[in-house]
C-alpha positions as CSV (number, residue, x, y, z in Angstrom):
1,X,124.3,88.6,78.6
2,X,127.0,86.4,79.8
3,X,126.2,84.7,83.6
4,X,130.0,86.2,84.0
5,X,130.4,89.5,83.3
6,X,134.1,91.3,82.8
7,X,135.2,92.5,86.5
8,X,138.6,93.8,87.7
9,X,138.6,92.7,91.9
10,X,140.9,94.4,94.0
11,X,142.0,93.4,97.8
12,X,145.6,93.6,99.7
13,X,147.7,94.5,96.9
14,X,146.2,92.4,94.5
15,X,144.3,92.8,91.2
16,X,142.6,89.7,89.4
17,X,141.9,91.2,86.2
18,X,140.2,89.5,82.7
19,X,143.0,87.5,81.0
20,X,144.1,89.0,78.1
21,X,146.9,87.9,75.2
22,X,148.6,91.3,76.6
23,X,149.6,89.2,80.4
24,X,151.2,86.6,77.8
25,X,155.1,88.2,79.0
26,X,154.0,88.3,82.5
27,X,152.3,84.4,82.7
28,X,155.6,83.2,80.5
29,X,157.5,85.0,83.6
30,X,155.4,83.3,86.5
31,X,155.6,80.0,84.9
32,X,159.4,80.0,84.8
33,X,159.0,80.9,88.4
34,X,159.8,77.4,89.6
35,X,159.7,75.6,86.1
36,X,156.1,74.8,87.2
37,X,155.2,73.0,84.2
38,X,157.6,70.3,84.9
39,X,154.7,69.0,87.7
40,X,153.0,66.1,86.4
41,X,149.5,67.0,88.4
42,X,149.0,70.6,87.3
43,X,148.6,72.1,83.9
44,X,150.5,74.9,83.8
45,X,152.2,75.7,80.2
46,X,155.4,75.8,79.2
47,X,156.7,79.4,78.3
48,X,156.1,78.3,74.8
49,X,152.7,77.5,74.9
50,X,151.4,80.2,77.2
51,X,150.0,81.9,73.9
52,X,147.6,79.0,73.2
53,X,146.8,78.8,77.0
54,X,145.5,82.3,77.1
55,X,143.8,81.6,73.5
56,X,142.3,78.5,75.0
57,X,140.9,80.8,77.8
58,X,140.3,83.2,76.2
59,X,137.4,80.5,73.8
60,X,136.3,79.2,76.8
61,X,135.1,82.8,77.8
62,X,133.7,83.0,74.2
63,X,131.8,79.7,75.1
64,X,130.7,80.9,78.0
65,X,131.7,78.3,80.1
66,X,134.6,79.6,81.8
67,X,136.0,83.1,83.0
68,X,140.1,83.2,83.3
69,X,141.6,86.2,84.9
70,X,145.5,87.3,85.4
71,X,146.8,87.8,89.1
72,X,148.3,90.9,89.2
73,X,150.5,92.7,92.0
74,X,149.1,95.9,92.5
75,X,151.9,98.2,93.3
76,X,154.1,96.9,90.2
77,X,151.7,95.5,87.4
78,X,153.8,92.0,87.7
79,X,151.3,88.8,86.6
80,X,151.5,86.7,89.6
81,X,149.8,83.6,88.1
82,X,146.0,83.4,86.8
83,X,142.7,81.8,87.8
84,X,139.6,80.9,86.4
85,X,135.5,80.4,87.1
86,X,134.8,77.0,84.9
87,X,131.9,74.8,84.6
88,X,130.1,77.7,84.8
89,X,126.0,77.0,84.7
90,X,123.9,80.0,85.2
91,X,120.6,77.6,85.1
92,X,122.0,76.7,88.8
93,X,124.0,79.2,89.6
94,X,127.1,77.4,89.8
95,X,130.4,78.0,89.3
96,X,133.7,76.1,89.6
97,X,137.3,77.6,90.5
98,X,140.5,76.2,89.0
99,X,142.9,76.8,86.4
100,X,144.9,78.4,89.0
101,X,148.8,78.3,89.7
102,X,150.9,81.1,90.7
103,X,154.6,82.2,90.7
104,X,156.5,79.9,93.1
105,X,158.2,82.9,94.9
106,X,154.3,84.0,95.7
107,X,153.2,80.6,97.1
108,X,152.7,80.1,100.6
109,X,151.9,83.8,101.1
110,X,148.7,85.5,101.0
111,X,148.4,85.9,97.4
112,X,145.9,82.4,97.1
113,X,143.6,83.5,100.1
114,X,143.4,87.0,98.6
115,X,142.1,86.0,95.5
116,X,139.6,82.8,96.3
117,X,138.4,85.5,98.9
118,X,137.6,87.5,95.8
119,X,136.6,84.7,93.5
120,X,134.1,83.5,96.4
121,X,133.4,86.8,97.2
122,X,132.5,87.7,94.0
123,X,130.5,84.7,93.2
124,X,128.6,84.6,96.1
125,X,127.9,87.9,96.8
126,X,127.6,89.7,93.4
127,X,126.8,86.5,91.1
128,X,124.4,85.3,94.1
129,X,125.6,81.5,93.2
130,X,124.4,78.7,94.9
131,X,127.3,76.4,94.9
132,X,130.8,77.3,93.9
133,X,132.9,74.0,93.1
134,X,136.7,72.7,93.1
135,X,138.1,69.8,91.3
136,X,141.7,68.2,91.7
137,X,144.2,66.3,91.1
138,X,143.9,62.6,93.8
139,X,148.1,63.1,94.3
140,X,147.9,67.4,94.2
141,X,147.2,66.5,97.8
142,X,148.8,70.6,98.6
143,X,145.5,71.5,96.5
144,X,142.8,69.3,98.4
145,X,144.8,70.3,101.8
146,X,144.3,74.4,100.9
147,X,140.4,73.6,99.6
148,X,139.7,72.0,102.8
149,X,141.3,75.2,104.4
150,X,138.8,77.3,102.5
151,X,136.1,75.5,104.4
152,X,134.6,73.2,101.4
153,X,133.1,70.3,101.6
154,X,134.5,67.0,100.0
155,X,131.8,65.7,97.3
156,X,133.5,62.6,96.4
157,X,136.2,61.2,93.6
158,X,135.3,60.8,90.1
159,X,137.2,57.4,89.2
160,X,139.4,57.5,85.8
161,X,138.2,60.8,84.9
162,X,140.7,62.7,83.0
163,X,144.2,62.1,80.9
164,X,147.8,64.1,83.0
165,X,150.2,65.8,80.7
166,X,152.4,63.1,81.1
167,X,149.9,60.4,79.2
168,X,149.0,58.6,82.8
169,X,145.0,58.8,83.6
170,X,143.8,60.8,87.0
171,X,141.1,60.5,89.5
172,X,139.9,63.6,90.4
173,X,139.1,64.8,93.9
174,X,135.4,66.7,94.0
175,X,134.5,69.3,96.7
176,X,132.1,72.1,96.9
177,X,131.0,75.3,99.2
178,X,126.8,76.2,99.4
179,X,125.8,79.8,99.6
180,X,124.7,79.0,103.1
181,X,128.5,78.2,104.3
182,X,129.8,81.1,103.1
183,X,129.8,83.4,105.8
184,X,131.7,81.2,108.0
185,X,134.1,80.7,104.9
186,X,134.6,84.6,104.7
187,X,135.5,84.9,108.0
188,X,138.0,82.2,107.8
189,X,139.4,83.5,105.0
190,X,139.7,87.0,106.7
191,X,141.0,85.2,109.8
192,X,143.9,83.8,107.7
193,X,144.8,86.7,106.3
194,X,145.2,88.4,109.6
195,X,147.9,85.6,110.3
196,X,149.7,86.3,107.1
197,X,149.6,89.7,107.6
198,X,151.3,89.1,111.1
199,X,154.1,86.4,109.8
200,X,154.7,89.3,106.2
């Protein structure tokens, strides 16, 4: 039995659901949202090699070591973007989030507290993981600013650790949340989405 087992969440309109070759339209769409493939610190795909993303993800789950799902509004079966458990190690109980990027017209709203209140949600509570992780880009400084806001802690920077599309070599930013800090998490999170609801 995988440590990850396949699980539709649901909360505010949203639906993260296992990512399937079938959300391959709907992740070509939400890509082209804001030509996000042209930023040098993610790795979203280009429209043409969504296919091979999802089939990538889609190995990884095979492999056991990592869990994508497709963000999906509710009310109108639109893919909103995707996000993934990685690094998973069941020996610790510990999973990583990433592998996440949405549709530009759905950044800055509530759609990325809605689902890491799922993802952490889900691998805290249901899981029962000790440590869920976060790794980034050292420029994606929007991505260490929103971890931070999630209420994890900063484990440190792994020097010349991985290759960018664009050929130049990253450090990458470490941070992590403990089962214990949760709580205080979830209620931030829930906090949040009270202001977005107000400002919606």
């Amino acid at each position: 039995m995988a440590f990850v087992e396949p699980v539709t969440l649901r909360d505010r309109g949203i639906r993260l659901e296992p990512l399937a070759l079938s959300h391959e339209e709907g992740l070509r769409a939400a890509a082209a949202d804001g030509a996000l493939w042209t930023l040098r610190i993610t790795s979203v795909p280009e429209p043409q090699d969504v296919r091979a993303y999802i089939e990538t993800a889609l190995a990884g789950r095979e492999q056991g070591h990592r869990f994508a799902f497709a963000v999906v509004q509710e009310d109108t079966g639109k893919v909103l973007g995707t996000s993934s458990y990685h690094d998973i190690v069941p020996a610790v109980k510990r999973v990583e989030i990433g592998f996440t990027w949405y549709a530009r017209s759905v950044q800055r709203t509530h759609v990325n507290t809605t689902c890491k209140l799922l993802l952490l949600g889900h691998a805290f509570d249901t899981l029962g993981c000790h440590v869920v992780g976060w790794r980034t880009d050292n420029y994606n400084f929007a991505s260490q600013r929103a971890i931070e806001r999630l209420g994890a802690k900063k484990d440190g920077v792994l020097r010349g650790h991985a290759l960018r599309r664009d050929g130049t070599i990253r450090d990458t930013v470490m941070y992590s949340m403990r089962s214990g800090e949760w709580p205080e998490a979830r209620a931030q999170l829930l906090y949040l989405l009270q202001q977005h609801a107000l400002v919606e």
